[in-house]
C-alpha positions, -999 to +999 in steps of 0.1 A: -382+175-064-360+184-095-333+203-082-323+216-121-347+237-142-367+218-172-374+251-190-363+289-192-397+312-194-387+348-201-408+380-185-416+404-214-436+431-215-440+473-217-432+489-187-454+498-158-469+465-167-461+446-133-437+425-149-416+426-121-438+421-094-451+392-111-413+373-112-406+383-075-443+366-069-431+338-088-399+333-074-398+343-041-363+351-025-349+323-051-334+355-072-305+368-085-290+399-105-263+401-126-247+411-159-256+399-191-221+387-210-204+417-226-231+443-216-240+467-185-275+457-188-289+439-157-303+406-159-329+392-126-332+354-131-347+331-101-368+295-095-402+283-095-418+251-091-443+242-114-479+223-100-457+189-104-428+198-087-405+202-116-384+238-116-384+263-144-358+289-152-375+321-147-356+356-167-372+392-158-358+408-189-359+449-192-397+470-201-397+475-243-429+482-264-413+466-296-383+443-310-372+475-327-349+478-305-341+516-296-317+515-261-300+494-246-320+482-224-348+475-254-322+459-274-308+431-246-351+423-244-349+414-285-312+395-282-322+376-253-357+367-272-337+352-300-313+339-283-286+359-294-269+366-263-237+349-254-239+325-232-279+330-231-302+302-250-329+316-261-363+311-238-385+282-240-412+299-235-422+334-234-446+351-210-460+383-225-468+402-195-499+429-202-513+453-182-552+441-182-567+478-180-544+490-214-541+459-238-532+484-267-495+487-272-486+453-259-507+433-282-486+451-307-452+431-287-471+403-287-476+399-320-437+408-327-424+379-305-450+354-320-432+362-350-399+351-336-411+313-334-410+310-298-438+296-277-461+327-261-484+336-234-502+363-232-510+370-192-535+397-181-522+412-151-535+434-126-571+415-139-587+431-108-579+461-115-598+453-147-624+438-135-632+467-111-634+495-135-659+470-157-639+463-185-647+426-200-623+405-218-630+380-239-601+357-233-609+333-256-612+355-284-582+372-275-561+337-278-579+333-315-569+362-329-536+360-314-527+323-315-513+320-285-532+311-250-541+335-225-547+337-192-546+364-162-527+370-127-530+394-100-492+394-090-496+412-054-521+389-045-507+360-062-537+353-080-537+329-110-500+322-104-504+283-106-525+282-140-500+304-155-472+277-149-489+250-161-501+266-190-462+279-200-454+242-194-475+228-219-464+252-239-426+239-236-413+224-272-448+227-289-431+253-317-398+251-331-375+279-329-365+303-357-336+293-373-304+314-366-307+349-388-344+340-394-359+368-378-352+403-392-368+441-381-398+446-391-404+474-417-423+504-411-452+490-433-453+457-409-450+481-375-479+499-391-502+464-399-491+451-363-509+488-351-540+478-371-542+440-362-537+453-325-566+475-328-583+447-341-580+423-315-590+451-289-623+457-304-628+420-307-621+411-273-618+437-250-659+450-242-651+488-223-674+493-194-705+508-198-704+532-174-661+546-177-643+548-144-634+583-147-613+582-119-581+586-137-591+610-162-608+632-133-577+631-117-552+639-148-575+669-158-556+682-122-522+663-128-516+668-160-530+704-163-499+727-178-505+750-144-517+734-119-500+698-124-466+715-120-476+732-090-491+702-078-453+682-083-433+709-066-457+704-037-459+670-028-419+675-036-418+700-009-442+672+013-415+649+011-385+672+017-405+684+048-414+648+061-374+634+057-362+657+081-396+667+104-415+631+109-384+611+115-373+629+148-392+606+174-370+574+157-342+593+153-342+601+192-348+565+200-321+548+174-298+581+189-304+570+225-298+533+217-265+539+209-255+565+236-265+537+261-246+505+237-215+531+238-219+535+275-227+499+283-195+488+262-171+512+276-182+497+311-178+461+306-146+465+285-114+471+298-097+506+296-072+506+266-072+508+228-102+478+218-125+498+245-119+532+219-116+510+188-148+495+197-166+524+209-151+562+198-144+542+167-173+515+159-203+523+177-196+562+173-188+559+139-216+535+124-243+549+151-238+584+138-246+570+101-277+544+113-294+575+134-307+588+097-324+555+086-355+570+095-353+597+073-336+576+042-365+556+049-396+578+046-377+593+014-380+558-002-415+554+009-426+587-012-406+573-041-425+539-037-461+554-032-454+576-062-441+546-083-470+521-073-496+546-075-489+555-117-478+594-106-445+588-113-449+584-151-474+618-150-444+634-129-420+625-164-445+639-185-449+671-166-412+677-161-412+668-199-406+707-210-390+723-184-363+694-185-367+695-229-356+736-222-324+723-205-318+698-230-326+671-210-349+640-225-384+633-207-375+602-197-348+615-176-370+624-153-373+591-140-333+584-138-327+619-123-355+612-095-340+576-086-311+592-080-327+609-051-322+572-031-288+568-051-270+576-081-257+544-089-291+529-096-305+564-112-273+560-140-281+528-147-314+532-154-306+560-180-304+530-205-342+534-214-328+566-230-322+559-268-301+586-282-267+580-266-263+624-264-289+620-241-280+594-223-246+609-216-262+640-204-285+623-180-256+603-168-234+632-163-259+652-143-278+622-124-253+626-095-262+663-086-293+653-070-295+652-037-289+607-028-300+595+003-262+593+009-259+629+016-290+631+037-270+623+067-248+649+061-277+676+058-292+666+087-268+668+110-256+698+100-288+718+098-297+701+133-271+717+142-263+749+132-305+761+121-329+770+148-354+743+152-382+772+147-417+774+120-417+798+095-454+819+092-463+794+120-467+763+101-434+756+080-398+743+093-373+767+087-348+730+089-373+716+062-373+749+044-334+748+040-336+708+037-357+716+002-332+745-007-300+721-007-325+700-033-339+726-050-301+735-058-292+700-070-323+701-089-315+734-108-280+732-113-284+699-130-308+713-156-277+744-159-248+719-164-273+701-187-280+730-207-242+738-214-236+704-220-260+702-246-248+734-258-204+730-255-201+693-262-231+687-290-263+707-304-293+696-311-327+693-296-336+663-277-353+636-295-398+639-289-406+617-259-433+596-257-445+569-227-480+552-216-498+567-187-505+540-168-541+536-147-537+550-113-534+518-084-540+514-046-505+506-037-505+472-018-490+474+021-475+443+019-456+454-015-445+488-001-432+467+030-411+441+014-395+475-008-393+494+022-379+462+038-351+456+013-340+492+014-335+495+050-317+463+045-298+475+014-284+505+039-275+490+069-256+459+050-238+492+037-227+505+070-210+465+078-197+468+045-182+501+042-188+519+069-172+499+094-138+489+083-136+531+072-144+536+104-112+516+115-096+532+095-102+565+107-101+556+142-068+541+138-056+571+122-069+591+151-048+573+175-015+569+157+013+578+164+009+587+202+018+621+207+058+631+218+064+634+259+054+667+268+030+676+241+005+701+249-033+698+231-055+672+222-035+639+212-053+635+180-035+666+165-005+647+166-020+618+151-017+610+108-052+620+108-047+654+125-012+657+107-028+649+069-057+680+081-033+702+087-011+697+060-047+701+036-056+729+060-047+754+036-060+749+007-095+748+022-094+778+047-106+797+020-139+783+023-140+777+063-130+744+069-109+730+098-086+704+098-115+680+114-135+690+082-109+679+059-099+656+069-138+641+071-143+645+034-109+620+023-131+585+040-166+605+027-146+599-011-160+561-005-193+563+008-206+604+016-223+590+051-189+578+060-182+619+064-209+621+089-193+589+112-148+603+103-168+635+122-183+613+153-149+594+155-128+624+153-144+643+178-150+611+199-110+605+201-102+637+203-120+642+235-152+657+232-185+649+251-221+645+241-244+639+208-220+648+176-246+678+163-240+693+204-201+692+190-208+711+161-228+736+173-201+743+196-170+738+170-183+748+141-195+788+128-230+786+113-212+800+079-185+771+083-215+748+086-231+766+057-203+763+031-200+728+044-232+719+030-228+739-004-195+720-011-222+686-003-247+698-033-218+696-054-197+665-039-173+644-061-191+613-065-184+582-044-162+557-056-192+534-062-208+557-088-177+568-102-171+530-112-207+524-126-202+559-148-173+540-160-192+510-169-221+524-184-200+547-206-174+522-217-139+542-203-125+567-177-132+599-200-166+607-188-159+598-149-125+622-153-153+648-166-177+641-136-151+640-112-135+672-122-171+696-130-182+685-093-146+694-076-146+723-094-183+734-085-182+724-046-153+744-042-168+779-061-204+771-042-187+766-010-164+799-014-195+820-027-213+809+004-186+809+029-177+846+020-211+853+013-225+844+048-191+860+066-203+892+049-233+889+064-223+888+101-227+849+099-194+840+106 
């Protein structure tokens, strides 16, 4: 077998298509992601082996429903298409990848990128989905009017996958490419025959069933309905803040238990000294205390998955359209500002389907205030902690019910600092937003999975890579120096890390915290988790026994705990999404703004609530 490439074949098509699902089909685990040259777009390139064994260059380049390009993301699809890219020849071929049940909008693309001169495929995915709501293709018509071949795939199933890499192969050199500056926008008057000629071919080719799956409009009449549909949202929103912290407890127990007995079985075979509290007050305490929430990170990606498979999540961004249009907020927002509910890093980056750069900003400067699946471990431990495991009217979790709170007040003050954004650094309403609804889908198992699969992966391969040597850190810090002959109290009080709590002591007993607490938040700068293992390895050194949310319950006053999570809502951002801010907006100006808004906010909320809940008799 070849072991180099004969052809590049670049993945086009509108989003929600299955574009990607149909590369990783293709390719496998033969992937990559990177940087395109000179842009903070992301480019996913990997192998596949054609019938005769030869290997093709596959690119999975970013969801746009025209060459008029309008974001970033839209305008690194038309560069790479014509080859304009540095670095980046354009494709040999390009696979035009439609979704089978709504051929509309992409025949429209397809058309544009036959007029770039490259080689085209049209390929009907998600076919069966087609085929089971009866609508009939004529796919030989569909090639005529088009002039290009067609053919169709079931990417989850891997259906049709061979016969589309044979037919891109023979499609390799059969059309020369545009010359260099050939190709040009089209004008408004050629956008609007493309429309026509696209409504065209779908009358020609496409036969609708004769008796209409209604399924998906029977369900949008609910959905989408101005009432109901929101109401509908919030609750399967409050479903999910409910099942992170309620359904994960039997794993959590086990995962917990796991490491009490991995501590205990280390500290007997080691020998007593410093590796035996390196390795367990510092290691197994420390990353054990982080890994004891994958359960719940976990069933918070799995809502996100089923809601992105199933074609809610674009109905969610419609519905969230006005509230978030009120705040000054874009529509598609909503889908950044949600994926930053598993992290902020990715839910920044995927602002670049924005187009107006106003908006874009905004979106980025707000993303981080909802809640990540960072800060989950944080949440948890404290409301296990300090809140009575008790129901509310019998059927609700008063730990859930505080669980959705902290979200809930992510979720609004975003659309507050959003609104005086809009309104102190630049006016104007947000430009009209407008997406396809895609057909509502069974999610495949084996899909959700492989996703489910990757992000558990994704978060431990964080705790070895951060977590640990932090936790090293922290430990080490614990330790040293040794305290003087003579010294009364716990050694760790004489220790940097005790002496650099005490000397911040200060400035945060206005808001409740101990030295401990400080001196947690410095290490949670790089990683928020990392806060919940410097508190496991603090307490561990310093002497005390038994599960770390036993520690705080008996360390900690439920207002302390309280203020503890408000500063959390508000957190500086990790180091990590700091960077990408930097990236995505070219300079250290808007990350200094981040940075500062989110001190400055943690510290009022955790004041207001510390003094608020003292008041109270709380303290």
């Amino acid at each position: 077998m070849s072991s180099l490439p004969v052809a590049t074949f670049a993945l086009v098509g509108n989003p929600n298509c299955g574009k990607t699902a149909l590369f990783n089909a293709l390719t496998g685990g033969r992937q990559k992601v990177a940087n395109y040259a000179g842009v903070t777009v992301e480019r996913k390139e990997g192998l596949a082996d054609l019938p005769d064994g030869r290997r093709v260059r596959l690119v999975d380049l970013p969801g746009t429903y025209s060459l008029r390009a309008r974001s970033p993301d839209e305008a690194v699809t038309r560069d790479a298409v014509l080859g304009r890219l540095k670095g980046e020849p354009a494709p040999d071929v390009i696979l035009c990848i439609a979704d089978a049940t709504n051929l509309g909008l992409v025949l429209r693309l397809a058309l544009e990128l036959k007029s770039t001169g490259r080689p085209v495929v049209l390929v009907l995915n998600m076919i069966d989905i087609a085929e089971r709501q009866g609508i009939a293709i004529d796919t030989e018509a569909l090639s005529r009017g088009l002039g290009a071949p067609v053919t169709a795939t079931v990417a989850t199933r891997r259906r049709g996958l061979e016969a589309l890499l044979e037919l891109a192969a023979d499609q390799v050199g059969r059309e020369a490419a545009t010359p260099e500056g050939g190709w040009r926008e089209p004008t408004a008057k050629e956008v609007r025959d493309a429309h026509r000629q696209a409504r065209d071919l779908v009358r020609v080719a496409v036969k609708p069933p004769s008796r209409p799956d209604t399924l998906t409009g029977r369900l949008d009449s609910w959905f989408l309905h101005p009432v109901a549909g929101v109401v509908i949202l919030l609750g399967l929103l409050f479903l999910m803040f409910q099942a992170v912290f309620t359904w994960a407890t039997p794993a959590q127990d086990l995962v917990e238990a796991g490491f009490a007995a991995l501590g205990a079985g280390a500290a007997a075979v080691l020998p007593a000294g410093w590796l035996t509290g390196l390795v367990v007050d510092g290691l197994i305490a420390g990353v054990g205390s982080v890994l004891v929430f994958l359960p719940q990170i976990l069933i918070l990606f799995l809502f996100i998955l089923l809601l992105e498979d199933s074609g809610y999540m674009a109905r969610a961004a419609f519905l969230m359209d006005r509230i978030m249009g009120g705040a000054g907020l874009h529509g598609r927002a909503f889908i950044p500002l949600l994926s930053s509910f598993a992290c902020a890093v990715p839910g920044v980056m995927s602002t670049r389907v924005i187009d107006s750069r106003r908006d874009r900003l905004t979106t980025i400067l707000t993303a981080p205030l909802m809640t990540c699946s960072a800060r989950i471990p944080v949440y948890t431990l404290i409301i296990g902690a300090l809140i009575p495991n008790r129901t509310v009217g019998g059927v609700l979790s008063l730990q859930g019910l505080v669980m959705f709170g902290l979200y809930a007040s992510g979720i609004l003050s975003a659309l507050l600092i959003a609104f005086l954004i809009r309104k102190v650094f630049w006016r104007g309403g947000s430009e009209p937003f407008m997406m396809q609804l895609p057909d509502y889908k069974r999610p495949e198992p084996a899909n959700l999975a492989r996703n489910l699969g990757q992000k558990a992966w994704a978060f431990i391969s964080r705790a070895g890579r951060i977590i640990l040597p932090l936790m090293v850190l922290v430990w080490a810090l614990s330790i040293w120096p040794a305290p003087p002959p003579g010294a009364e109290g716990p050694a760790i009080a004489y220790s940097a890390a005790g002496r650099l709590g005490r000397w911040l002591e200060p400035v945060f007993a206005p808001i409740g915290f101990s030295w401990e607490m400080v001196v947690a938040l410095i290490p949670g700068m790089a990683a928020r988790e990392v806060a919940v293992a410097a508190l496991g390895a603090i307490y561990a050194v310093g002497g005390e026994d038994g599960a770390l949310a036993g520690i705080l319950a008996r360390q900690w006053s439920l207002a302390s705990g309280l203020a503890f999570l408000a500063w959390y809502v508000f957190a500086p951002q990790c180091v990590a999404t700091l960077a990408v801010v930097k990236r995505e907006t070219g300079g250290w100006l808007w990350p200094s703004v981040m940075f500062a808004y989110m001190l400055a906010l943690a510290y009022a909320a955790a004041l207001l609530v510390f003094r608020g809940a003292t008041a109270l008799g709380l303290g």
